[in-house]
Structure formats: structure tokens, C-alpha cells
N, CA and C atoms as an extended XYZ file, in Angstrom:
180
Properties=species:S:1:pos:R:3:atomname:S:1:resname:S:1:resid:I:1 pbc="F F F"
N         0.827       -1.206        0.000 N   UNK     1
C         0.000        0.000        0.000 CA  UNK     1
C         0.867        1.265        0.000 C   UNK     1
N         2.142        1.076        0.959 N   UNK     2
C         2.682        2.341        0.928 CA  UNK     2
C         3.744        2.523       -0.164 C   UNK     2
N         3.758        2.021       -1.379 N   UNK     3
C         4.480        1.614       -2.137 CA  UNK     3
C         3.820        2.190       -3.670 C   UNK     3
N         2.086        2.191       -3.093 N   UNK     4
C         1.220        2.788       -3.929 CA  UNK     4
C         1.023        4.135       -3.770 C   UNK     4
N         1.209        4.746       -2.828 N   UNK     5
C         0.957        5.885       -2.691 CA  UNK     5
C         2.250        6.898       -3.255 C   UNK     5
N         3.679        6.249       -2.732 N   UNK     6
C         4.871        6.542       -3.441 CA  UNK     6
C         4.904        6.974       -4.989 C   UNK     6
N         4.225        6.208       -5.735 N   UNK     7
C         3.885        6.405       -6.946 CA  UNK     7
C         2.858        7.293       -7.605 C   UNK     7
N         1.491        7.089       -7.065 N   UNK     8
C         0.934        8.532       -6.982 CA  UNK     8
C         1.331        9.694       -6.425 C   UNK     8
N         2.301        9.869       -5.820 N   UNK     9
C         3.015       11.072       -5.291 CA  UNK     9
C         4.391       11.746       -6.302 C   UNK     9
N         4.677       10.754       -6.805 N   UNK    10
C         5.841       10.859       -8.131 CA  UNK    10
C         4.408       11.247       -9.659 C   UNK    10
N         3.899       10.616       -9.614 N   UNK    11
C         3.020       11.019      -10.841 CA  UNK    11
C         2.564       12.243      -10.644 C   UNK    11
N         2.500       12.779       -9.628 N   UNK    12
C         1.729       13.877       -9.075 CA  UNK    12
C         2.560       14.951       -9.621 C   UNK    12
N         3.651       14.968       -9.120 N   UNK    13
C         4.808       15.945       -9.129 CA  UNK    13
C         5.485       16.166      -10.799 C   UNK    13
N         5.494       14.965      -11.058 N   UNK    14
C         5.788       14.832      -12.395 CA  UNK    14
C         4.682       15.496      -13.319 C   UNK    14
N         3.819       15.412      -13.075 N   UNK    15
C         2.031       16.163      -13.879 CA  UNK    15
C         2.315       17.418      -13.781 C   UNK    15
N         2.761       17.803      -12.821 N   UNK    16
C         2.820       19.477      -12.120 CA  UNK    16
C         4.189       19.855      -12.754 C   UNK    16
N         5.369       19.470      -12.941 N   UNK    17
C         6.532       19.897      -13.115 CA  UNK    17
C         6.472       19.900      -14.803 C   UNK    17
N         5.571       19.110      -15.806 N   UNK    18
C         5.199       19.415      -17.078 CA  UNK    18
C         4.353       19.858      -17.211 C   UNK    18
N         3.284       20.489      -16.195 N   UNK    19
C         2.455       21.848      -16.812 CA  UNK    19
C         2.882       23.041      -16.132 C   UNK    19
N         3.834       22.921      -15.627 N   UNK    20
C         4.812       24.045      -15.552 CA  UNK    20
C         5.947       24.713      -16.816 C   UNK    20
N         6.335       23.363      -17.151 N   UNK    21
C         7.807       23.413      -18.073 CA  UNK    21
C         6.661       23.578      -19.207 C   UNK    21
N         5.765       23.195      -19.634 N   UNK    22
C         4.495       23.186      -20.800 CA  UNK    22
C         4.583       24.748      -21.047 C   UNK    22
N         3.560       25.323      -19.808 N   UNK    23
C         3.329       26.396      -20.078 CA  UNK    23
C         4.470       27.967      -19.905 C   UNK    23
N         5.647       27.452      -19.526 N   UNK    24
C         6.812       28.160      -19.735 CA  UNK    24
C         7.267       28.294      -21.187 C   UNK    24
N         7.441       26.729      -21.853 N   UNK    25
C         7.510       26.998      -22.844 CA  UNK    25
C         6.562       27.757      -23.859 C   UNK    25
N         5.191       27.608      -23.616 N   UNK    26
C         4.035       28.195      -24.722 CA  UNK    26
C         4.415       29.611      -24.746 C   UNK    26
N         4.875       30.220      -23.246 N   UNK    27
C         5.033       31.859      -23.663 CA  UNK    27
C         6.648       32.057      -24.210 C   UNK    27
N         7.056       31.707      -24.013 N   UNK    28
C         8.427       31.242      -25.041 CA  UNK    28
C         8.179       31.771      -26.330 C   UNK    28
N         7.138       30.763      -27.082 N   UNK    29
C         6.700       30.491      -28.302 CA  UNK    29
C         6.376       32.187      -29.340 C   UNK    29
N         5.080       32.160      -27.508 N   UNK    30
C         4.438       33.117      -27.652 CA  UNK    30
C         5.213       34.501      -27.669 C   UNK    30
N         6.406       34.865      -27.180 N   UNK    31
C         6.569       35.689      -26.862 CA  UNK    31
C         7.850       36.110      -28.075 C   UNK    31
N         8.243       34.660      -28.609 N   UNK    32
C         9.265       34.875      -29.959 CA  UNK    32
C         7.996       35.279      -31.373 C   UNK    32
N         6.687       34.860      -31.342 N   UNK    33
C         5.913       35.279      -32.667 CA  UNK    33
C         5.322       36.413      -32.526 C   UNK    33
N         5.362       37.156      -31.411 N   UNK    34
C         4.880       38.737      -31.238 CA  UNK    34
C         5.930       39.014      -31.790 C   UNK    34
N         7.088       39.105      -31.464 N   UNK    35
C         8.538       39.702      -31.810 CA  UNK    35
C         8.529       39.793      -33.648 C   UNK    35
N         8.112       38.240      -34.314 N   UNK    36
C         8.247       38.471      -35.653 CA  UNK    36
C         7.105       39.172      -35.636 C   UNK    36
N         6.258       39.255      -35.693 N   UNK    37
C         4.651       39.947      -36.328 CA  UNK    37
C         5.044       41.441      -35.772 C   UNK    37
N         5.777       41.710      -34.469 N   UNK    38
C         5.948       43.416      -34.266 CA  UNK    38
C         6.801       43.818      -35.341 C   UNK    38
N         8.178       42.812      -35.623 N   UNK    39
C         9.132       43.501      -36.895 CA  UNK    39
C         8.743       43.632      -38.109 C   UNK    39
N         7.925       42.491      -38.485 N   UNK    40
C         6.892       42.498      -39.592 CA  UNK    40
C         6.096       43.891      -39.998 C   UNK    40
N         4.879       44.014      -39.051 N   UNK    41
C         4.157       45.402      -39.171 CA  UNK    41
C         5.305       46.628      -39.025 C   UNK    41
N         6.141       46.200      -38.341 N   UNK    42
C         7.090       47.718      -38.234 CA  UNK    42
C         7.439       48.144      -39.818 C   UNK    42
N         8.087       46.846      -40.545 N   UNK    43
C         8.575       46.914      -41.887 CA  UNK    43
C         7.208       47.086      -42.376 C   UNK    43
N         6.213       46.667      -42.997 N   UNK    44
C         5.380       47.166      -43.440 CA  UNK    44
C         4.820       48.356      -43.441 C   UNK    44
N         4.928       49.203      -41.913 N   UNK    45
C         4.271       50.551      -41.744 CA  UNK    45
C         5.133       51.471      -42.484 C   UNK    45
N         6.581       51.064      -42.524 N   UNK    46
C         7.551       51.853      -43.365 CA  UNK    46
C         7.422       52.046      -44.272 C   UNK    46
N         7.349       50.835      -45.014 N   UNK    47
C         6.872       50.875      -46.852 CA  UNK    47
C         5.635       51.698      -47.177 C   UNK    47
N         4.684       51.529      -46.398 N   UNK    48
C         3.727       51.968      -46.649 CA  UNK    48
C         4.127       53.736      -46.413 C   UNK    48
N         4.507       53.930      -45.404 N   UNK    49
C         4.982       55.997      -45.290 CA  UNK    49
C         5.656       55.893      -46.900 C   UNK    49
N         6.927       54.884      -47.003 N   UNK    50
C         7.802       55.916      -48.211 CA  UNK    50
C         6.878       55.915      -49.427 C   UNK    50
N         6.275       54.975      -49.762 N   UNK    51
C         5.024       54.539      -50.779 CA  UNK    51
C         4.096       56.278      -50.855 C   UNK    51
N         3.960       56.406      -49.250 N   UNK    52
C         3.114       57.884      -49.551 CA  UNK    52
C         3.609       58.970      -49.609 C   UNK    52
N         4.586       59.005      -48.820 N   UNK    53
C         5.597       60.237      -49.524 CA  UNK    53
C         6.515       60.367      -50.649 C   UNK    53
N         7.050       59.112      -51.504 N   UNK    54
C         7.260       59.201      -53.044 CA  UNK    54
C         6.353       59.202      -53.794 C   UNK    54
N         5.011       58.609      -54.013 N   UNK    55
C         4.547       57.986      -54.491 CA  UNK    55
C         4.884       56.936      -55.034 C   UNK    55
N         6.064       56.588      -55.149 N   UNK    56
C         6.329       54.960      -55.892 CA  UNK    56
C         5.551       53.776      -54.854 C   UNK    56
N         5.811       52.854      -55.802 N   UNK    57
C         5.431       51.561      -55.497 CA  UNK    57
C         6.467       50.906      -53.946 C   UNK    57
N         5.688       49.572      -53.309 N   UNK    58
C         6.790       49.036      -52.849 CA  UNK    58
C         8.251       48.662      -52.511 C   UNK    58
N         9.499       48.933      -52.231 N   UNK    59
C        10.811       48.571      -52.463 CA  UNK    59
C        10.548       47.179      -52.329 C   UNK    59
N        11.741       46.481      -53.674 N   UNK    60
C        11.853       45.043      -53.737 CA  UNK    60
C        12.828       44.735      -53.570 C   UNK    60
């Protein structure tokens, strides 16, 4: 019996220590695809000013 409980006490900890390391990593994820999508729109908002103050097209 006390041999059973040992083990539910390791599963326990183990459950908890990967929805810890889980959700550490998700903002990880999360926090590297804001970064591209902020540099992204940054470059885009640019093109779009020189676009209106030359009038030319896009730079390629």
C-alpha cells in the first residue's frame, strides 16, 4: 500500500513539473511570434509611409 501511494506522489509531481515546463515553454513560443509579427508590421508601416511620400510603389 505504501508503495502505492509513493507512486501517486511521483506522478503527481511529475504532472505538475510538465504543466509548468508546458506552459513556460508556450510563452516562449508566444513571446518569440509577437517579436516576428511586431518587426513584420514595423517593416510594413515603413513601406507603406515611403510609398506615400514618393509615391512609388513598394521597395523590392
Amino acid at each position: 500500500m505504501k508503495n502505492r501511494r509513493k507512486n501517486r506522489g511521483q506522478s503527481t509531481i511529475e504532472y505538475v513539473l510538465m504543466v509548468a515546463f508546458g506552459g513556460i515553454f508556450a510563452i516562449q513560443v508566444a513571446r518569440f511570434f509577437n517579436d516576428v509579427f511586431f518587426d513584420g508590421f514595423v517593416g510594413l508601416e515603413r513601406n507603406v509611409e515611403r510609398e506615400m511620400s514618393t509615391g512609388e510603389g513598394f521597395s523590392r
